[in-house]
C-alpha positions in Angstrom: -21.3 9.5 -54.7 -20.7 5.7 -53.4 -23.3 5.0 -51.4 -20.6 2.7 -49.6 -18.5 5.5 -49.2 -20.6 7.4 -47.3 -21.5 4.5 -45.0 -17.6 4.6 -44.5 -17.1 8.0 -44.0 -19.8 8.1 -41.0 -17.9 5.2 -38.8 -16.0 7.3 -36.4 -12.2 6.2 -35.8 -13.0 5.8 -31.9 -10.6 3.3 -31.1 -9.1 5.7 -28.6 -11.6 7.1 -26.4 -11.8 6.1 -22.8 -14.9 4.1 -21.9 -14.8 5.6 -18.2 -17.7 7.8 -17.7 -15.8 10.3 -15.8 -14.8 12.3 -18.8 -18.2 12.3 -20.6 -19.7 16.1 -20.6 -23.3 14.6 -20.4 -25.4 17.0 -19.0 -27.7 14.7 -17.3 -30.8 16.3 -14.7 -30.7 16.1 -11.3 -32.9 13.0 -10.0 -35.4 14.5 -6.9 -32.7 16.5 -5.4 -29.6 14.2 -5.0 -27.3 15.6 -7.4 -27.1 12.4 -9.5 -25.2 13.5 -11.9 -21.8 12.1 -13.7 -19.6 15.7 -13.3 -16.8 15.1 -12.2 -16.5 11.6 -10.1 -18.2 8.4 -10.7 -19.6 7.2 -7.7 -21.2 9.5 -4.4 -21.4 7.1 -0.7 -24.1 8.0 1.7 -24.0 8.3 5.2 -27.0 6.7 7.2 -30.0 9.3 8.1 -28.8 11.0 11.9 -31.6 9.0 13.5 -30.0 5.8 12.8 -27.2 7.3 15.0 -27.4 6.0 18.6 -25.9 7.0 21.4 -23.0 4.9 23.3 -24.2 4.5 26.4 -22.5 3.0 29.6 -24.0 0.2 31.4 -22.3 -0.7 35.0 -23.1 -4.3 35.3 -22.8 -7.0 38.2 -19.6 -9.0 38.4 -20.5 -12.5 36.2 -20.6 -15.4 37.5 -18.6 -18.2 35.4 -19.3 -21.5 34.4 -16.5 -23.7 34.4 -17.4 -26.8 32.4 -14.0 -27.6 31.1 -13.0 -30.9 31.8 -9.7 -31.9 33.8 -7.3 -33.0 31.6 -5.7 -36.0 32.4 -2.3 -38.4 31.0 -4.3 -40.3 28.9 -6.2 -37.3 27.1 -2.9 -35.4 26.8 -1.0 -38.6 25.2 -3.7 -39.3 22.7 -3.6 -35.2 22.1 0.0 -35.9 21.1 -0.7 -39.2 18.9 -3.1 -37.8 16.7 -1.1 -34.7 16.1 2.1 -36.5 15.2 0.1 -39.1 13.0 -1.0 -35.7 11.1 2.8 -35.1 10.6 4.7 -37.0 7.7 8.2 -35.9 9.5 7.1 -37.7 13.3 7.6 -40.6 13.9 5.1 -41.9 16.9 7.5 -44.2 19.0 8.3 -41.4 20.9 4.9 -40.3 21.4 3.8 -44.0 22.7 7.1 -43.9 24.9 7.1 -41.2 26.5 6.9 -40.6 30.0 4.4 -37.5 31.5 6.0 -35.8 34.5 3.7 -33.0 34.9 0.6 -31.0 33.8 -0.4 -27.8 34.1 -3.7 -26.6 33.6 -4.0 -23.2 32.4 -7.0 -20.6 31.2 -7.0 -17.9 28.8 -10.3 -15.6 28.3 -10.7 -14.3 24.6 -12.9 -11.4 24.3 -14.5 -10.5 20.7 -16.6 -8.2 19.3 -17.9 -7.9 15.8 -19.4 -5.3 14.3 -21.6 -6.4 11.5 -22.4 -3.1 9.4 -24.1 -1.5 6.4 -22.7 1.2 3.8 -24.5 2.1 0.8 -23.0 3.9 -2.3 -24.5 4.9 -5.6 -22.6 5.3 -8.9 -23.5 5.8 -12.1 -23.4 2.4 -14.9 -24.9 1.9 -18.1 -25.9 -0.8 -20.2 -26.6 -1.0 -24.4 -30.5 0.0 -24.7 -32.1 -3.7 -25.5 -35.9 -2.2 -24.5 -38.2 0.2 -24.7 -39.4 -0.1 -21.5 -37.1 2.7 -19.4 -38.1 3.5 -15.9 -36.6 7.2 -15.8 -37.8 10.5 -13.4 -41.4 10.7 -15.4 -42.7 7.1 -13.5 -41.7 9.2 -10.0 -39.5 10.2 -7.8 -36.6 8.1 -7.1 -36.3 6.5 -3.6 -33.0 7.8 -1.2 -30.1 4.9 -0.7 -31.4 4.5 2.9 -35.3 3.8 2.2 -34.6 1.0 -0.1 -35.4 -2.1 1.4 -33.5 -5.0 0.7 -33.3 -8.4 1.9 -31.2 -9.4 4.7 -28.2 -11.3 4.8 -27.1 -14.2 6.9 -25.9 -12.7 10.1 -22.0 -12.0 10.5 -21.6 -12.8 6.9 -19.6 -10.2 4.2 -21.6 -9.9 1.1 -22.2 -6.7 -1.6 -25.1 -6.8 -3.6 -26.2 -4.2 -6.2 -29.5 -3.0 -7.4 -30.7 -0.2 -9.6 -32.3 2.6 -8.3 -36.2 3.0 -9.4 -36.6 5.9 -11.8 -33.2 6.9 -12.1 -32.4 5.6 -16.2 -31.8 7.7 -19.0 -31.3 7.1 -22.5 -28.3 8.8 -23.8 -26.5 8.1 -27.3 -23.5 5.6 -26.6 -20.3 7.8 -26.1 -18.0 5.2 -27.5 -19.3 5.4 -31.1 -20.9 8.6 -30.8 -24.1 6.8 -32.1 -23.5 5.5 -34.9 -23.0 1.7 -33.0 -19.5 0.5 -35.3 -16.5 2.5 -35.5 -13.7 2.0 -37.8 -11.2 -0.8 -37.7 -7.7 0.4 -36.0 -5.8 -3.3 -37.9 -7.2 -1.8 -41.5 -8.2 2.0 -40.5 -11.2 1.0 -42.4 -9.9 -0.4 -45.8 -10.9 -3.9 -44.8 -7.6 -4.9 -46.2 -3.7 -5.1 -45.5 -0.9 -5.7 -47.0 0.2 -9.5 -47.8 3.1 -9.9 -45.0 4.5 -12.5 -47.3 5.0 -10.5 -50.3 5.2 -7.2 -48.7 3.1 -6.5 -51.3 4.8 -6.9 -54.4 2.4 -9.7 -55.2 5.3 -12.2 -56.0 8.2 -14.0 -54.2 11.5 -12.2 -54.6 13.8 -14.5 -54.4 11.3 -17.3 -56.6 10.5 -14.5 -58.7 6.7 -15.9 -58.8 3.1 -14.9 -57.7 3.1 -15.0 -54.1 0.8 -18.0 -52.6 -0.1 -15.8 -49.7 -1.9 -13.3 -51.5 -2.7 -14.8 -54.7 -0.9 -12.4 -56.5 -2.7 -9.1 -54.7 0.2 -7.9 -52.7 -2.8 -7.6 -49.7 -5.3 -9.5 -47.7 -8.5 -9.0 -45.6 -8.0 -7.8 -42.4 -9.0 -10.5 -39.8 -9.6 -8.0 -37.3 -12.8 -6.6 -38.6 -13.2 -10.1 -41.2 -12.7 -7.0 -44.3 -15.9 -5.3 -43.1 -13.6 -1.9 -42.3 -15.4 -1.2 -39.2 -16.3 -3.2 -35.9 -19.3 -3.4 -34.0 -18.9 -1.0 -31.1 -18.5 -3.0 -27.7 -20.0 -0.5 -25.5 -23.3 -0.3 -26.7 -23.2 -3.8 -28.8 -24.2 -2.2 -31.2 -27.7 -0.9 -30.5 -26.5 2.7 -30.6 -27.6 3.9 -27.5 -26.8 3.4 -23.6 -29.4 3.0 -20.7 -27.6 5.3 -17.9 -28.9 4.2 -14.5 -28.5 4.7 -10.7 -26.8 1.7 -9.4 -26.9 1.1 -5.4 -23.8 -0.9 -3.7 -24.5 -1.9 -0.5 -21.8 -3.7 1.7 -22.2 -6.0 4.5 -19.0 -6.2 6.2 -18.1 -8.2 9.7 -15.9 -6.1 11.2 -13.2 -8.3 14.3 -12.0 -6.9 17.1 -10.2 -9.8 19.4 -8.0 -9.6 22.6 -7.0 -12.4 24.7 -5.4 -11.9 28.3 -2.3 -11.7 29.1 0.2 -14.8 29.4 3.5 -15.8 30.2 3.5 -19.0 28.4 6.3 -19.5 25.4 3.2 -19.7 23.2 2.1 -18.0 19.6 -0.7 -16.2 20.5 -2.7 -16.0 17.1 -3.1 -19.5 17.5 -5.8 -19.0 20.0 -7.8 -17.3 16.9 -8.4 -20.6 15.3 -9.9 -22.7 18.1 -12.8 -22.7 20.3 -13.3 -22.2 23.8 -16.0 -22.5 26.1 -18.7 -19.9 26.1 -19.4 -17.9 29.4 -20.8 -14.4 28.0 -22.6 -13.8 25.1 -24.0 -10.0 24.5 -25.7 -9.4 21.3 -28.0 -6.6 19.8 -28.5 -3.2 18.2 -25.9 -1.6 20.9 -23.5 -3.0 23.1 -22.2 -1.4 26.0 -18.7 -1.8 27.7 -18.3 -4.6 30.2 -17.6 -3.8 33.6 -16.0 -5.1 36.6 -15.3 -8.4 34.9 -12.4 -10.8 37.1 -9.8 -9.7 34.6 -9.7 -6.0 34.4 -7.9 -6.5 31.2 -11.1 -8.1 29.4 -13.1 -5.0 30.6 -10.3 -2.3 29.6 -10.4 -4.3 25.9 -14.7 -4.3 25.8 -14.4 -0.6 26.4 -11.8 0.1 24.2 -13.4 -2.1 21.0 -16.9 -0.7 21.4 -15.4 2.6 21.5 -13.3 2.3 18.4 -15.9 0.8 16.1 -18.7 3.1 17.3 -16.3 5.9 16.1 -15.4 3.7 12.9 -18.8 2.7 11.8 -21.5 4.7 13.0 -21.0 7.8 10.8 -20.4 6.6 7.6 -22.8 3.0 8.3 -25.0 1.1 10.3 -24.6 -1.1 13.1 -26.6 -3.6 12.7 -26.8 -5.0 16.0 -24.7 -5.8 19.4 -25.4 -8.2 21.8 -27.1 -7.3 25.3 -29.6 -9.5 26.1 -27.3 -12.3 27.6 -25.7 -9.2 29.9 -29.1 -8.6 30.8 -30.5 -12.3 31.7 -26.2 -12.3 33.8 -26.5 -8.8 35.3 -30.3 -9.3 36.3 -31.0 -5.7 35.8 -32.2 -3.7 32.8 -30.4 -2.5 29.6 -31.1 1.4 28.3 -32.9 0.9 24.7 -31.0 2.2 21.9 -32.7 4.6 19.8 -32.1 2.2 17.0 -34.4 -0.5 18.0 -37.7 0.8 16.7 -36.0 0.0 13.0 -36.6 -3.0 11.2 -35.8 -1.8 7.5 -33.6 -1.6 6.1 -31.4 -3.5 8.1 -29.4 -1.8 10.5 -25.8 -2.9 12.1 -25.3 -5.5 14.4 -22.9 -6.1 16.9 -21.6 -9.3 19.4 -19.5 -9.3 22.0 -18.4 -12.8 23.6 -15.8 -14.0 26.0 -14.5 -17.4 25.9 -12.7 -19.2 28.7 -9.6 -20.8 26.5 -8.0 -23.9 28.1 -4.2 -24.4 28.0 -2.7 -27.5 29.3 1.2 -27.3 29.9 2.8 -30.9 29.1 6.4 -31.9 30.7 7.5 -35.5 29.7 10.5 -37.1 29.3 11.6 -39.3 26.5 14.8 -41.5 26.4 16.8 -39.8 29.7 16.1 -35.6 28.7 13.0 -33.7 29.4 10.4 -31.8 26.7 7.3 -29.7 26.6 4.3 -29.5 24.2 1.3 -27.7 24.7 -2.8 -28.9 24.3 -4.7 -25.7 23.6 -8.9 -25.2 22.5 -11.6 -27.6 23.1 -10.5 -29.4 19.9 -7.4 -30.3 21.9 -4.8 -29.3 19.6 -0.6 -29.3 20.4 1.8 -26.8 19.6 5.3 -28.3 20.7 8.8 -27.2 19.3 11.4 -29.9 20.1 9.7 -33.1 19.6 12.2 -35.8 19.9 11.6 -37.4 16.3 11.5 -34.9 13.9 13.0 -36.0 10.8 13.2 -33.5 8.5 12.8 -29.0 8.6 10.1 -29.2 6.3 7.2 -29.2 8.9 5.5 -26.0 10.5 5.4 -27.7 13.9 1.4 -26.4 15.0 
C-alpha cells in the first residue's frame, strides 16, 4: 500500500466542525470542588463570598455648611464668555458680540449630586491554547485557588478595565478537537487531491475555440490548489499544528465605574445634560467602602436623590460584585460625629468596591443684552464659563450645534 496514501487517508475532512467548546463531550474532572467543567455552557460568574456583603446602613447627619467661593460674575467676564465662544464658531461673526449692550444678569446655582460605584465581578470560563510546553500546571501541583482569593493588582481608582489571568492548577492536556489529533486536516478547495481543474481549459487541456494546448495548464486540464499550495491537507489552526490543546481555567475580572447623577430642579430654558460636561465647585465629598444616604441637606431634592442612588446600586452591585469603596470620611470631618464601620473594611485583598458621592454647587449666569434695537439671551454655565445661547444675532449659516 502507498505509504502516501495512508498519510492521506488519516487527515480528517474537519472543515466543518465548530471550534466553540460548548459542543465538545470532553469529560474533564472536577477541579477542588467547583464544578469546572465544559458541560453544557462556557463560562460560570461568581458571586463575592457573603462576608464581603455589608450592610446599608443609615447615617442622620448635621445640616452642611457651604462654601460659596464662586466668584460674582460681572459684564466684562460675561462679554469675554461670549467672545471666545463665538471665535470657536466658523458661522459667528463677533461684531455683535463686541457691540452688544448687557442689560441684566442673573446669577443662578445648580447643585449636582453624583455617586459612583466603582465595582468588581469575577467570572471564569474555560480557553485553550495549542500545547507549546511540557511544563503544564494541572490538579497534581495542588488545589486550585477560588475566583475571590486570587489577588490581583489594583487598578487606578474609578477607571473601567478587564484583565484576565489563568487560574493556578486548573490545565489539562486534551487532544485538539478540531483535528481530532492528527494536527492537519484535509483541504475543502482540493478535498485532498492537492489539485483542481484548470478554470481555463475546463480541463480539456487545450483552447476550444484555438484548438491548442491550453497555456493555463500546460496542457494537464488541472492545477495545484493554492489553498493548501498542492499539499492536500492544511495545518489545523486550532492547535497550529502541535496536535494537542492546553485547556485551562481562565479568570475575567471587571472593573466597572458605575454613574448615577441628578441635578436640582430648574426653570431655566436650558439642556440639562450639559451640566454633565463641566465642573463646578466642590462642597461635599464622601468617599469609602460604604456610603450612606445624606440627610437634611438645604435641597431636600439632593437628599431624596443620595438615598435613592445608594439604594439602587447597593441592590445592583452588592450581590453579584464588590463595592469597592464609598466616600465617608469628608461627611464625617462636615457632620463632626462618627461614621458606623462597614463590615467590609477589615479587607484589603482582593480589592473590594468603592464608592463616591459628591455635590457640586453649578453656577448659571442668565445674560439679557440687546444688540441693534431687539433684545437676546445667552447663558454662562460651569467654572470653565461656557455659553449656551440660541438666537445669536449673526449666525450665518444652520450648520452649527449652537453649545
Amino acid at each position: 500500500m502507498d505509504p502516501e496514501q495512508n498519510e492521506k487517508d488519516s487527515i480528517l475532512d474537519l472543515e466543518t466542525e465548530p471550534e466553540s467548546l460548548l459542543t465538545l463531550s470532553i469529560d474533564l474532572q472536577q477541579l477542588d470542588g467547583h464544578e469546572w467543567t465544559l458541560q453544557d455552557r462556557e463560562e460560570r460568574r461568581f458571586p463575592p463570598p457573603s462576608d464581603f456583603l455589608g450592610d446599608l446602613g443609615e447615617q442622620r447627619n448635621r445640616p452642611m455648611p457651604l462654601e460659596h467661593r464662586i466668584p460674582t460674575m460681572t459684564e466684562d467676564v460675561a462679554r469675554n464668555a461670549l467672545v471666545s465662544f463665538v471665535n470657536s464658531k466658523c458661522c459667528y461673526g463677533n461684531k455683535a458680540a463686541g457691540e452688544l449692550v448687557i442689560q441684566d444678569l442673573r446669577q443662578l446655582t445648580l447643585y449636582r449630586y453624583r455617586l459612583e460605584t466603582f465595582n468588581e465581578s469575577r467570572l471564569s470560563e474555560w480557553t485553550f491554547e495549542p500545547l507549546t510546553s511540557n511544563l503544564v500546571d494541572g490538579p497534581q501541583n495542588g488545589t486550585s485557588p477560588r475566583p475571590w482569593d486570587i489577588k490581583v493588582q489594583t487598578p487606578p481608582l474609578f477607571q473601567d478595565d478587564t484583565r484576565k489571568f489563568r487560574i493556578p492548577h486548573s490545565s489539562l492536556v486534551k487532544a485538539c478537537h478540531k483535528c481530532h489529533g492528527h494536527g492537519r486536516y484535509k483541504c475543502s478547495g482540493c478535498q485532498g487531491a492537492g489539485w483542481m481543474r484548470c478554470v481555463s481549459c475546463s480541463g480539456t487541456r487545450q483552447r476550444r475555440k484555438q484548438q491548442r494546448r491550453c497555456q493555463m495548464c500546460s496542457g494537464t486540464g488541472r492545477k495545484r490548489c493554492s489553498t493548501c499550495s498542492g499539499r492536500g491537507n492544511k495545518t489545523c489552526m486550532t492547535c497550529q499544528g502541535e496536535k494537542k490543546l492546553l485547556h485551562f481555567k481562565q479568570l475575567i475580572i471587571t472593573w466597572k465605574n458605575n454613574v448615577f447623577e441628578f441635578v436640582s430642579e430648574h426653570q431655566l430654558d436650558f439642556p440639562g445634560e450639559l451640566l454633565s460636561k463641566v465642573n463646578g465647585e466642590n462642597v461635599f465629598k464622601d468617599e469609602n467602602v460604604l456610603v450612606y444616604p445624606i440627610i437634611d441637606f438645604p435641597k431636600p431634592e439632593i437628599s431624596l436623590a443620595s438615598q435613592r442612588a445608594i439604594a439602587e446600586h447597593n441592590a445592583a452591585f452588592t450581590a453579584s460584585s464588590r463595592i469597592l469603596q464609598q466616600n465617608k470620611r469628608s461627611l464625617q470631618a462636615r457632620s463632626g460625629g462618627k461614621i458606623q464601620q462597614s463590615r467590609q473594611d477589615k479587607y484589603s485583598s482582593p480589592l473590594k468596591a468603592l464608592s463616591r458621592q459628591t455635590i457640586e454647587l453649578i453656577p448659571i449666569t442668565e445674560v439679557h443684552y440687546q444688540y441693534a434695537g431687539k433684545t437676546y439671551l445667552y447663558f454662562i454655565y460651569g467654572l470653565e464659563n461656557k455659553v449656551y445661547t440660541l438666537d445669536y444675532p449673526e449666525r450665518y449659516c444652520c450648520g452649527c450645534t449652537i453649545i
